[in-house]
NUROBA-997968 format. One record per residue: residue number from 1; x, y, z negated of N, C-alpha, C in turn. Coordinates in steps of 0.05 Angstrom, whole numbers. Atoms other than C-alpha are relative to their C-alpha. Example, Ala and Ser with C-alpha at 12.3 -4.5 7.8 and 13.67 -1.06 7.14 Angstrom:
residues 2
> 1|18|-24|0|246|-90|-156|18|24|0
> 2|-16|-24|1|273|-21|-143|-15|22|-14
//
This chain:
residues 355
> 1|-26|8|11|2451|2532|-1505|1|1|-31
> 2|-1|-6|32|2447|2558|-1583|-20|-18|3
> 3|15|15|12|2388|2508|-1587|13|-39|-1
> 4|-17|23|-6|2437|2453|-1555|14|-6|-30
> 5|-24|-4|26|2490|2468|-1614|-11|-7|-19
> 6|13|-6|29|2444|2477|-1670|-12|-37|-3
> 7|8|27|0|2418|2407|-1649|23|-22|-7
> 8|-22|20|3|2488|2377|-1648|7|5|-21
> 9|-16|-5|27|2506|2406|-1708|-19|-10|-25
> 10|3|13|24|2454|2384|-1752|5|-36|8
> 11|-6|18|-5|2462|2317|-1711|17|-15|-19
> 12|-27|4|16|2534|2319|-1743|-9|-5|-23
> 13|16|4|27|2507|2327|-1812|-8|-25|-9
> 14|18|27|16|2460|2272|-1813|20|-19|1
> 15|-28|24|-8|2519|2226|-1786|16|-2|-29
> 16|-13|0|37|2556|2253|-1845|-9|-12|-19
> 17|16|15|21|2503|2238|-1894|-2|-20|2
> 18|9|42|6|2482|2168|-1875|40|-3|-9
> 19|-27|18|10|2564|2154|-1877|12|3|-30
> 20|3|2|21|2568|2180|-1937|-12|-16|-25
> 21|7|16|14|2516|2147|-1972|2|-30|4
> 22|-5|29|-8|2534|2087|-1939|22|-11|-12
> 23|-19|4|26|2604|2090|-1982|2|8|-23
> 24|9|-8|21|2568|2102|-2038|13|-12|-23
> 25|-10|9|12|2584|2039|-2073|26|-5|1
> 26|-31|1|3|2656|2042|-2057|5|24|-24
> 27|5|-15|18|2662|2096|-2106|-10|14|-23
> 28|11|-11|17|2609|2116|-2144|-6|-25|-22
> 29|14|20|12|2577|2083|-2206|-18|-21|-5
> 30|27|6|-8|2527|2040|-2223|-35|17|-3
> 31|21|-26|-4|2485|2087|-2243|-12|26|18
> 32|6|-20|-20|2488|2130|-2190|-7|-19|26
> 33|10|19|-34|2477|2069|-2137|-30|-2|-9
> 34|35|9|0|2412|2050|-2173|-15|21|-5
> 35|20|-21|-10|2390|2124|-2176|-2|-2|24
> 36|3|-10|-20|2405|2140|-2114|-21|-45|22
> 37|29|24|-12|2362|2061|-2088|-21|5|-11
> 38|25|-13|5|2307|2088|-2129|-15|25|16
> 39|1|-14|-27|2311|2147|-2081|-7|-10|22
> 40|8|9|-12|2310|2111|-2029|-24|-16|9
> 41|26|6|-7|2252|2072|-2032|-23|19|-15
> 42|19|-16|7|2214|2126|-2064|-7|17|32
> 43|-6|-8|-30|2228|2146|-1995|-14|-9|20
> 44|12|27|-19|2212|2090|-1958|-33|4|1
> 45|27|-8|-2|2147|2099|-1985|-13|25|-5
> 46|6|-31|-10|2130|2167|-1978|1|5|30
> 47|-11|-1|-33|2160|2162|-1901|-41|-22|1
> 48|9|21|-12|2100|2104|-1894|-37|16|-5
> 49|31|-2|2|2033|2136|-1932|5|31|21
> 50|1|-16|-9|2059|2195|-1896|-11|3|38
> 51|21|15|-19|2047|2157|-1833|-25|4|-9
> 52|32|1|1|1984|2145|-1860|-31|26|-2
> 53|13|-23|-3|1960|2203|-1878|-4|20|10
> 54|-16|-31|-6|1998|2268|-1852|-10|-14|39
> 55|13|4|-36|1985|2230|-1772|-17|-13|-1
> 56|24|21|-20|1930|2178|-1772|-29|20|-20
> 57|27|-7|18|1891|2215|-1832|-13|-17|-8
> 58|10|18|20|1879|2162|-1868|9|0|-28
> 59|-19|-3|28|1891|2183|-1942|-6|-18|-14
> 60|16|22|17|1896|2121|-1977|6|5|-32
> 61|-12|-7|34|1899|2121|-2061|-7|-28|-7
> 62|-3|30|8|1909|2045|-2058|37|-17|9
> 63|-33|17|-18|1992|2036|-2026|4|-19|-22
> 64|-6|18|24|2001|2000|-2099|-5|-31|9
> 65|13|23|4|1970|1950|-2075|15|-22|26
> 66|-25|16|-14|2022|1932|-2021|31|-3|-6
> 67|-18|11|18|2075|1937|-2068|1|-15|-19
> 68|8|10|13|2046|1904|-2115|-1|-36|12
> 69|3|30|-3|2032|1836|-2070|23|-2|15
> 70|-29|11|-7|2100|1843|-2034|19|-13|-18
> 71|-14|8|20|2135|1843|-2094|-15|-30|-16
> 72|0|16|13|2096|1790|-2126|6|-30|27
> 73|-7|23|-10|2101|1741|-2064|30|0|11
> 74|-37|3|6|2177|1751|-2067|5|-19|-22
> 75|4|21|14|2170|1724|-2132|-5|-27|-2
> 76|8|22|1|2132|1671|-2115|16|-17|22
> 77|-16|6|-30|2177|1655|-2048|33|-19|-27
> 78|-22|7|21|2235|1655|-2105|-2|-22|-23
> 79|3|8|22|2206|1625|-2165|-20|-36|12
> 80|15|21|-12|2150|1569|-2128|20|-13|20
> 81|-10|16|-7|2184|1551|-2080|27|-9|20
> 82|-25|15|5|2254|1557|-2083|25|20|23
> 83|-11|-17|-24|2276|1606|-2026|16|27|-12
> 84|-24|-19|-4|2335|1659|-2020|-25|29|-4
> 85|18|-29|10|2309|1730|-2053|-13|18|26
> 86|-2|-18|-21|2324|1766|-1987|-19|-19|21
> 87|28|1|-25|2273|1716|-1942|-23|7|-13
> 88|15|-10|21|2231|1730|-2002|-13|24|5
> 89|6|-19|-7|2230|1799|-1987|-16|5|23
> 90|12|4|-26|2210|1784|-1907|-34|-7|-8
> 91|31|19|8|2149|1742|-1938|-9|22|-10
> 92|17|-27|16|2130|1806|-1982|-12|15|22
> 93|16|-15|-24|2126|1845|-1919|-31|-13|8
> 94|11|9|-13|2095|1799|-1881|-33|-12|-19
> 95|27|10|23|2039|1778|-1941|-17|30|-6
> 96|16|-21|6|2025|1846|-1953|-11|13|26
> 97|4|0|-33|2014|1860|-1875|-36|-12|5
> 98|25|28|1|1960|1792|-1885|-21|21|-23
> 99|17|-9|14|1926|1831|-1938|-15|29|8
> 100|9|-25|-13|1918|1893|-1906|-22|-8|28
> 101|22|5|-24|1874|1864|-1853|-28|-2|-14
> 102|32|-3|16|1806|1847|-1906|1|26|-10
> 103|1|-26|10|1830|1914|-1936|-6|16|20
> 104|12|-11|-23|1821|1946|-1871|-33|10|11
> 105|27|10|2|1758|1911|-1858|-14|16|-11
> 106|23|-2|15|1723|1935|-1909|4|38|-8
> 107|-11|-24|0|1761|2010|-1918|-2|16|31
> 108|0|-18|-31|1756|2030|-1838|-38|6|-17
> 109|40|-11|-2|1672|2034|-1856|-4|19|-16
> 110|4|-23|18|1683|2089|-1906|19|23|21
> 111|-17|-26|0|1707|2164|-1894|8|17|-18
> 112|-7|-14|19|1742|2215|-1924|12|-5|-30
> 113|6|9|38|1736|2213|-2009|-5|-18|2
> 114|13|23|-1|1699|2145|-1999|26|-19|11
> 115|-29|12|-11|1763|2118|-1955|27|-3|-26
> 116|-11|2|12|1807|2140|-2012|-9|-15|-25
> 117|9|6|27|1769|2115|-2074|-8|-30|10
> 118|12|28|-7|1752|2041|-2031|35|-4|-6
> 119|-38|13|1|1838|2030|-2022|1|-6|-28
> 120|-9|15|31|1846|2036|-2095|-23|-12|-16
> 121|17|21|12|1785|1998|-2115|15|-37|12
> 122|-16|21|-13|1813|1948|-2068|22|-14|-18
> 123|-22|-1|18|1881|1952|-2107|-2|-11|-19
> 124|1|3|29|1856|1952|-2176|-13|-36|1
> 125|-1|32|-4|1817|1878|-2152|25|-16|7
> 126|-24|16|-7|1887|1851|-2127|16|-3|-23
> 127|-15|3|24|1918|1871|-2185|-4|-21|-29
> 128|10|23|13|1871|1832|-2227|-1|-23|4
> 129|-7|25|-19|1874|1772|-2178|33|-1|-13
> 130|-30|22|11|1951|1767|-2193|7|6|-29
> 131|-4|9|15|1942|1770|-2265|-19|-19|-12
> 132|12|26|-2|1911|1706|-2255|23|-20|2
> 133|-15|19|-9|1972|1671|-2222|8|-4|-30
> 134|-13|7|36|1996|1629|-2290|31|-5|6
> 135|-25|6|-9|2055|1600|-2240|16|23|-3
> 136|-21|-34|-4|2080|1683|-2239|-5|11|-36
> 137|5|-9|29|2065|1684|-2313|-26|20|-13
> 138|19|-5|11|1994|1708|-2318|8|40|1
> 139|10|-33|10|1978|1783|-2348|28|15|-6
> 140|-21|-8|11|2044|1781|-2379|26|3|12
> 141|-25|4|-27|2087|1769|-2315|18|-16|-9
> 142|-27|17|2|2153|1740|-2307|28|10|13
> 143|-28|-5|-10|2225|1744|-2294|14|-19|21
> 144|-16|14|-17|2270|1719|-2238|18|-14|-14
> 145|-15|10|5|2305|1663|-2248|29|0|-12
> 146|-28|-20|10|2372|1673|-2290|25|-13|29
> 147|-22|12|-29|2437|1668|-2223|-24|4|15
> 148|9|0|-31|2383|1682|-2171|13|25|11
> 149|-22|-19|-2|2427|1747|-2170|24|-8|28
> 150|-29|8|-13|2489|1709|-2151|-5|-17|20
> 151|6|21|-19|2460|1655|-2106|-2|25|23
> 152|7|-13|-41|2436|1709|-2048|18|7|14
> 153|-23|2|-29|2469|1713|-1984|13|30|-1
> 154|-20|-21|4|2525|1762|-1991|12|9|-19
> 155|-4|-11|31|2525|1772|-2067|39|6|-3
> 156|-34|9|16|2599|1742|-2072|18|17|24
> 157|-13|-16|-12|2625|1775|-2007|1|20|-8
> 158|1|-27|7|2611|1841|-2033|16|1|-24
> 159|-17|-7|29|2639|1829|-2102|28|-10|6
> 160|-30|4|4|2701|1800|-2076|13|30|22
> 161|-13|-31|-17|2706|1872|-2024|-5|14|-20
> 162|-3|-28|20|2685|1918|-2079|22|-9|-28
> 163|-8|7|23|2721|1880|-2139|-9|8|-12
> 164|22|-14|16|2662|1893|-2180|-15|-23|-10
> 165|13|23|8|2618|1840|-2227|-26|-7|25
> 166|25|12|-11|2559|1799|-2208|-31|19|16
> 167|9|-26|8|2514|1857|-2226|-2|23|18
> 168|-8|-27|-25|2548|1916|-2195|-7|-2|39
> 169|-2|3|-36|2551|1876|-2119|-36|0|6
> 170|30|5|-11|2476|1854|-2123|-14|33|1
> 171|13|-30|1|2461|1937|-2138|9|11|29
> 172|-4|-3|-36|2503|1947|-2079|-15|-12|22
> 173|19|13|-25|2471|1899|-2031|-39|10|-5
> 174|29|-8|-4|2399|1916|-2050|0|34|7
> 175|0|-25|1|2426|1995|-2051|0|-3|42
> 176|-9|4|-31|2443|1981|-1975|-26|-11|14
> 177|31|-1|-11|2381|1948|-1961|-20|24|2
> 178|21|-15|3|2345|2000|-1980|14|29|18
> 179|-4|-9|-5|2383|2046|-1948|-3|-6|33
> 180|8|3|-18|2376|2015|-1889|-33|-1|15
> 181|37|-4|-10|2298|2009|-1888|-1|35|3
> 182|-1|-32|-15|2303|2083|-1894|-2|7|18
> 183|-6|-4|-28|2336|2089|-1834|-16|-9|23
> 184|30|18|-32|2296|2042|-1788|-25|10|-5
> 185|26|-8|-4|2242|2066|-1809|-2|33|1
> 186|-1|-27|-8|2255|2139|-1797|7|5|22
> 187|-10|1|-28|2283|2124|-1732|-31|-13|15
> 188|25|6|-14|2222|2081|-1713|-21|13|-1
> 189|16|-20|9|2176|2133|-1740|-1|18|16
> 190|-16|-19|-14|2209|2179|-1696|-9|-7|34
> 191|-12|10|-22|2210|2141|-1631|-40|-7|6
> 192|22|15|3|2128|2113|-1647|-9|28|5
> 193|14|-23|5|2107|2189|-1661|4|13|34
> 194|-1|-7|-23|2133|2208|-1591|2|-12|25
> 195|12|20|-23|2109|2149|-1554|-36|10|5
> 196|30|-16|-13|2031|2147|-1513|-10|-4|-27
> 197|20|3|18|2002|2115|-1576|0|26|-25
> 198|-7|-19|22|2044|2163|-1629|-22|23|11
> 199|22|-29|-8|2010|2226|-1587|-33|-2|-8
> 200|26|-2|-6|1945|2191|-1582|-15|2|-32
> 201|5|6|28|1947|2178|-1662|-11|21|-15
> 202|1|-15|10|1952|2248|-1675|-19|19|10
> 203|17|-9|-4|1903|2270|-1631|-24|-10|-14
> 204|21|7|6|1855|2229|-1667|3|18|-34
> 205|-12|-10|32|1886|2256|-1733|-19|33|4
> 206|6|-26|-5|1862|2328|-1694|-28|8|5
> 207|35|-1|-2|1803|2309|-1672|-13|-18|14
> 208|4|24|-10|1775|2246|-1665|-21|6|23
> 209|16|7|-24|1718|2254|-1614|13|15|25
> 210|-12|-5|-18|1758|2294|-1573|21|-20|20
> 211|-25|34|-9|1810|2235|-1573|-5|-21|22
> 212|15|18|-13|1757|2190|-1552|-4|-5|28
> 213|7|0|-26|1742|2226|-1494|32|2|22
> 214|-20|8|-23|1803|2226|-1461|16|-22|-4
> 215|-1|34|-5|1809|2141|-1467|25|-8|-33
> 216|-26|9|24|1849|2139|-1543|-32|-21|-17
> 217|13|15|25|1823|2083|-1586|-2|2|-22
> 218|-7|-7|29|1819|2104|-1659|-2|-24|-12
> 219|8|23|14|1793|2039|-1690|31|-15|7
> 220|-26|27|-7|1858|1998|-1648|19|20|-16
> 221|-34|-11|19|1910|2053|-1674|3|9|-31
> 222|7|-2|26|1885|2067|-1739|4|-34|-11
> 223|-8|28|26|1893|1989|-1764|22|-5|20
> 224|-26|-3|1|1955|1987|-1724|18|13|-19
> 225|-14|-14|18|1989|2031|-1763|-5|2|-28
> 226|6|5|33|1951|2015|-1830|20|-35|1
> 227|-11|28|3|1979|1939|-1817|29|1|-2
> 228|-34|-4|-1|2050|1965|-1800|7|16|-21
> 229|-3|-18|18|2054|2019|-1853|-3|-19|-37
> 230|11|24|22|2020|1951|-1905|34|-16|1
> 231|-33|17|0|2093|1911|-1875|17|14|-13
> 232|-31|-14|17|2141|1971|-1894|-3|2|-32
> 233|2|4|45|2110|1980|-1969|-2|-19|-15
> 234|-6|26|7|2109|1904|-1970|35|-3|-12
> 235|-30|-2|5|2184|1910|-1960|13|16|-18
> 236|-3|-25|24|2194|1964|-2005|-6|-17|-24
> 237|7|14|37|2155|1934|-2065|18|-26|-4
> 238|-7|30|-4|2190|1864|-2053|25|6|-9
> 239|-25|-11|-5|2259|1904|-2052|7|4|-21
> 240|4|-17|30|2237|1948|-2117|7|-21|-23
> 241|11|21|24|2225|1882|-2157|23|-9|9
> 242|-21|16|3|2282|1849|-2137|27|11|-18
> 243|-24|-9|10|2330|1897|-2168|-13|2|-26
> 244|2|1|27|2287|1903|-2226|2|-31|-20
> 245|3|33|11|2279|1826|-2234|-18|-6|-14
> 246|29|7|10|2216|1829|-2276|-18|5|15
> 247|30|-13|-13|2142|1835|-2255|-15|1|-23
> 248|30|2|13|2078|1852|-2288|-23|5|21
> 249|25|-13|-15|2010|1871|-2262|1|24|-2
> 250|-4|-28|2|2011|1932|-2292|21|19|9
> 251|-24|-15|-10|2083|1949|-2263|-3|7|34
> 252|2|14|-26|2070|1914|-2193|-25|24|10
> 253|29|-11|-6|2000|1955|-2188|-6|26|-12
> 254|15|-18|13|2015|2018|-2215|-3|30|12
> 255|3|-15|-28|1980|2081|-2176|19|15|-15
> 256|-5|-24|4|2016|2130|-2215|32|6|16
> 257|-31|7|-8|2092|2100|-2199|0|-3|31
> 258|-17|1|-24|2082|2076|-2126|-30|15|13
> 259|15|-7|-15|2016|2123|-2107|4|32|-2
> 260|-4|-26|9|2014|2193|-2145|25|18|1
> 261|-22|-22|-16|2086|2209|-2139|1|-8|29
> 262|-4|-1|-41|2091|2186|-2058|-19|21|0
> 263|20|-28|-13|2032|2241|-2052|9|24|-13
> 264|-10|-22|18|2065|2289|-2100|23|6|26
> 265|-29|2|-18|2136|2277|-2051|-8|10|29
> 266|6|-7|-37|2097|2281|-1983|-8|27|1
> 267|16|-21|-3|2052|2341|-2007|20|25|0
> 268|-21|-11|10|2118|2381|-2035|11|11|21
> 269|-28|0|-18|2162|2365|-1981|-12|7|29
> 270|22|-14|-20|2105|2374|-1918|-9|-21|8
> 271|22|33|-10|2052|2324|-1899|2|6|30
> 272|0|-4|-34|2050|2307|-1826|26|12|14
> 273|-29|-1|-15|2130|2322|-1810|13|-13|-8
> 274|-18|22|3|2177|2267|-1810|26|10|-21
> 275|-12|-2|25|2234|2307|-1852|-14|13|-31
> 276|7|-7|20|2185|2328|-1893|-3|-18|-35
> 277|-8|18|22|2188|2269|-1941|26|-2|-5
> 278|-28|-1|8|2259|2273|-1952|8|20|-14
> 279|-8|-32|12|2259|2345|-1973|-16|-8|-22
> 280|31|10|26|2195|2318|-2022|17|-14|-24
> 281|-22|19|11|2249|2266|-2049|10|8|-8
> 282|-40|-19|16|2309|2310|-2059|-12|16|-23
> 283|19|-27|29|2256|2369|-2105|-11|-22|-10
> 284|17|15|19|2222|2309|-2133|19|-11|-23
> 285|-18|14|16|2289|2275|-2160|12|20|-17
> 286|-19|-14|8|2322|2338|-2178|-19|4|-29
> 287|23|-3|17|2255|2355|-2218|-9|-18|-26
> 288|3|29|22|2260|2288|-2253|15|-2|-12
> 289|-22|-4|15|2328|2298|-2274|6|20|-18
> 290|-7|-32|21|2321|2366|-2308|-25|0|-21
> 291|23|-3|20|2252|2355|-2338|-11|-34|-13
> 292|12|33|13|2244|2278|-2349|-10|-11|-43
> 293|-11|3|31|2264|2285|-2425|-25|14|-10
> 294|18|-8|19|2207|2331|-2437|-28|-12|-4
> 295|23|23|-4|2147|2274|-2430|-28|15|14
> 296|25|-4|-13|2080|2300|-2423|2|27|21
> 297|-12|-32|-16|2110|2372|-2393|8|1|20
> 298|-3|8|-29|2139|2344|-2336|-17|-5|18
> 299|22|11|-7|2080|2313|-2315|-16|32|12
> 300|23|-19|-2|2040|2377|-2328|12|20|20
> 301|-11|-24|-13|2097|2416|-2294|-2|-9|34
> 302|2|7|-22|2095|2372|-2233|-21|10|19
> 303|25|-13|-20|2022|2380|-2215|-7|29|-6
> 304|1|-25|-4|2032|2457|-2227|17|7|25
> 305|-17|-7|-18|2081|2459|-2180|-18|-15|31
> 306|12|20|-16|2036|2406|-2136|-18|31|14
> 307|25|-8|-9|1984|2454|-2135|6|37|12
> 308|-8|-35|-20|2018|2524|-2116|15|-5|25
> 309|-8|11|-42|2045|2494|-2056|-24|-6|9
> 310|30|6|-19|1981|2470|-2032|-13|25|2
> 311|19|-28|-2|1955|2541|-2046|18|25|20
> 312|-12|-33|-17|2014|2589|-2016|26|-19|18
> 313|-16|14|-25|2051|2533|-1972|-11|-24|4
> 314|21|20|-5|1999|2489|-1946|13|-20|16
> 315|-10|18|-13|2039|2452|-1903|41|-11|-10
> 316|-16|8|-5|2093|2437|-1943|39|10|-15
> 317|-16|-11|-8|2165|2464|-1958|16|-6|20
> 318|-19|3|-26|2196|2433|-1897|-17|9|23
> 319|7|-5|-21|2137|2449|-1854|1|36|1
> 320|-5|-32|11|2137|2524|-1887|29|17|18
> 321|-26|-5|-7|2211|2535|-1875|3|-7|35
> 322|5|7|-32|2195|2504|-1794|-6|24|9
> 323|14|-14|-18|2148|2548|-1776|14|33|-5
> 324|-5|-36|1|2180|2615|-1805|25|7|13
> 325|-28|-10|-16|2262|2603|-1779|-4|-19|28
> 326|0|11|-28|2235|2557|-1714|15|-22|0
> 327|-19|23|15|2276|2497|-1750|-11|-22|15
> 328|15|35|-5|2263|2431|-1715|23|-16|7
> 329|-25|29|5|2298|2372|-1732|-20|-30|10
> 330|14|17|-3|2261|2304|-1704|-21|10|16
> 331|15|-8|-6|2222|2342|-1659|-18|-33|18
> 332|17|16|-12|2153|2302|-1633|-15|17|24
> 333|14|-13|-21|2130|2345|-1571|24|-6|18
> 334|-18|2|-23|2158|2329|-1511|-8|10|17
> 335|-1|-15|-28|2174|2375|-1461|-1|-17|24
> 336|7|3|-21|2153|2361|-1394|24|11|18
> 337|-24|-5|-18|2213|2354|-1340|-5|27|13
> 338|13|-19|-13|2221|2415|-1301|3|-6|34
> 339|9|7|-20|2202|2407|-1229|7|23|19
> 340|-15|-13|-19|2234|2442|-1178|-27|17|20
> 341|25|-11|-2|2177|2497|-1145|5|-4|32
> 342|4|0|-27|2159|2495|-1071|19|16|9
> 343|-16|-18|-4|2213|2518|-1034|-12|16|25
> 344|4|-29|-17|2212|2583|-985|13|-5|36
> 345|-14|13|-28|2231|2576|-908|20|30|-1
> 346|-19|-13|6|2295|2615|-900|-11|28|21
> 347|11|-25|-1|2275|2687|-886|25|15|19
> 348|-18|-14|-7|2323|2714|-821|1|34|-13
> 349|-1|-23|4|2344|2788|-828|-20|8|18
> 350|20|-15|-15|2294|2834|-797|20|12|28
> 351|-12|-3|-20|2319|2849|-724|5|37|4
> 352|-1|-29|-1|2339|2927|-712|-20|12|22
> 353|21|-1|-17|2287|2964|-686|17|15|29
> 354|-13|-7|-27|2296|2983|-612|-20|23|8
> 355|14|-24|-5|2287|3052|-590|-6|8|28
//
């Protein structure tokens, strides 16, 4: 029963929070909508290499490189040939999905260090490939169209419910998008991790030949989940760039912005538990807000802080804080129904003895 409660009550909570942030832009600023969407997909992707890493064990140090071609074939969806920002975005997924299959290819035949140092070789070639496109403005990038803002589907509904400029509604509607990938994808995350394949993922994560032998495929669920994990950071990067409205190569492709902090956020917050990127998020933003101003110090203070968690809380501060108060929120183990035991044949009274 207390485990019943404790479950409904943080239940409550989260309910709270999403509704909250969900009437964010009824009230708050703009500056606080486009922090708190920078959040969010800092999120997004953290939730995705965290997939990748923390359960399939695949640490990649190339995700840039599916933000990088989402966002630019948004661009190009927008700018070539002529299409609504938001199918734009779909195409980013779905392009960066397409690219993750030769990246695969050629990244499943490495291990370990070698796995991580092929992704962002991989990367750093893509990146150079799209400062080729001359149509996306070459080396030097380009900007979205001036009104591709106001043309997308919903822009004007929102600004005539919030009474808010051009501007303000499009921060809302992309803040909402992104708020919503969150969600689906922490819900699907959720629902995948404690399905046959989620279990079988993590047994390979535990120990692949063991996996093997009791009938898990590593090769099929390992580029499953690299291909689906390539769609969400497609969507993400596609998302990112739309609110910023420029691109470069160097922006689109850069490890430090969409690789070094997602592993800073996952490592922080606990690799391999689903709220553990969210807790990574909240100490990463707060951390950015109090020390941003001091430039190289932040930096240096980050990976000091990176590296005494890895040494005296290895898993984490959400997995840390799990294992010491018994905390589980999103739990992935599923109990086994309980089964009613062989019953007993009804046992008369013993008859009185006769003297």
């Amino acid at each position: 029963m207390p485990k019943t409660t404790g479950r409904l009550a943080i239940g409550a909570v989260g309910v709270a929070a999403l509704l909250t942030l969900a009437a964010v832009p009824f009230f708050a600023s703009r500056a606080i909508v486009q922090d708190l969407f920078g959040l969010l997909t800092l999120l997004v992707l953290a939730m995705n290499w965290n997939m990748l890493a923390g359960f399939a064990g695949l640490v990649s140090v190339g995700q840039q490189a599916f933000v990088g071609i989402g966002a630019y074939a948004m661009f190009a969806a927008v700018i070539i040939l002529g299409l609504d920002p938001l199918v734009g975005i779909v195409i980013g997924g779905l392009v960066a999905m397409a690219l993750s299959i030769p990246m695969a290819f050629f990244a499943f035949r490495l291990n370990g260090a070698y796995f991580a140092i092929g992704t962002w070789v991989v990367a750093d070639i893509v990146r150079l490939a799209a400062g080729q496109i001359k149509a996306l403005g070459g080396g030097t990038g380009t900007s979205l169209p001036k009104g591709t803002a106001k043309a997308m589907v919903g822009v004007e509904q929102i600004r005539a419910l919030l009474d808010v400029s051009v501007a303000a509604a499009t921060d809302a509607l992309v803040y909402w998008l992104a708020l919503t990938l969150a969600v689906v994808m922490l819900i699907a995350s959720w629902f995948f991790l404690r399905s046959r394949m989620g279990l079988g993922l993590q047994a390979i994560r535990d120990n692949e030949v063991a996996a093997r032998s009791v009938g898990v495929d590593p090769l099929r669920l390992k580029s499953a989940v690299f291909l689906l994990c390539a769609f969400g950071t497609g969507l993400c990067g596609a998302l990112m760039f739309l609110q910023i409205t420029r691109i470069t190569p160097d922006a689109a492709f850069s490890v430090i912005d969409w690789t070094a902090f997602v592993v800073f956020v996952v490592v922080i917050g606990g690799i391999g538990t689903l709220p553990g990127p969210i807790v990574g998020v909240v100490v990463f933003y707060i951390l950015q807000r109090v020390f941003a101003d001091y430039g190289t110090v932040y930096l240096i203070l980050l990976g000091m802080i990176g590296i005494v968690i890895m040494l005296y809380a290895r898993r984490g501060l959400w997995g840390t804080l799990a294992d010491r108060f018994g905390i589980e929120i999103f739990p992935l183990r599923q109990r086994p129904p309980k089964t009613p035991g062989p019953s007993l044949p009804h046992l008369a009274p013993p008859a009185p003895a006769s003297h």
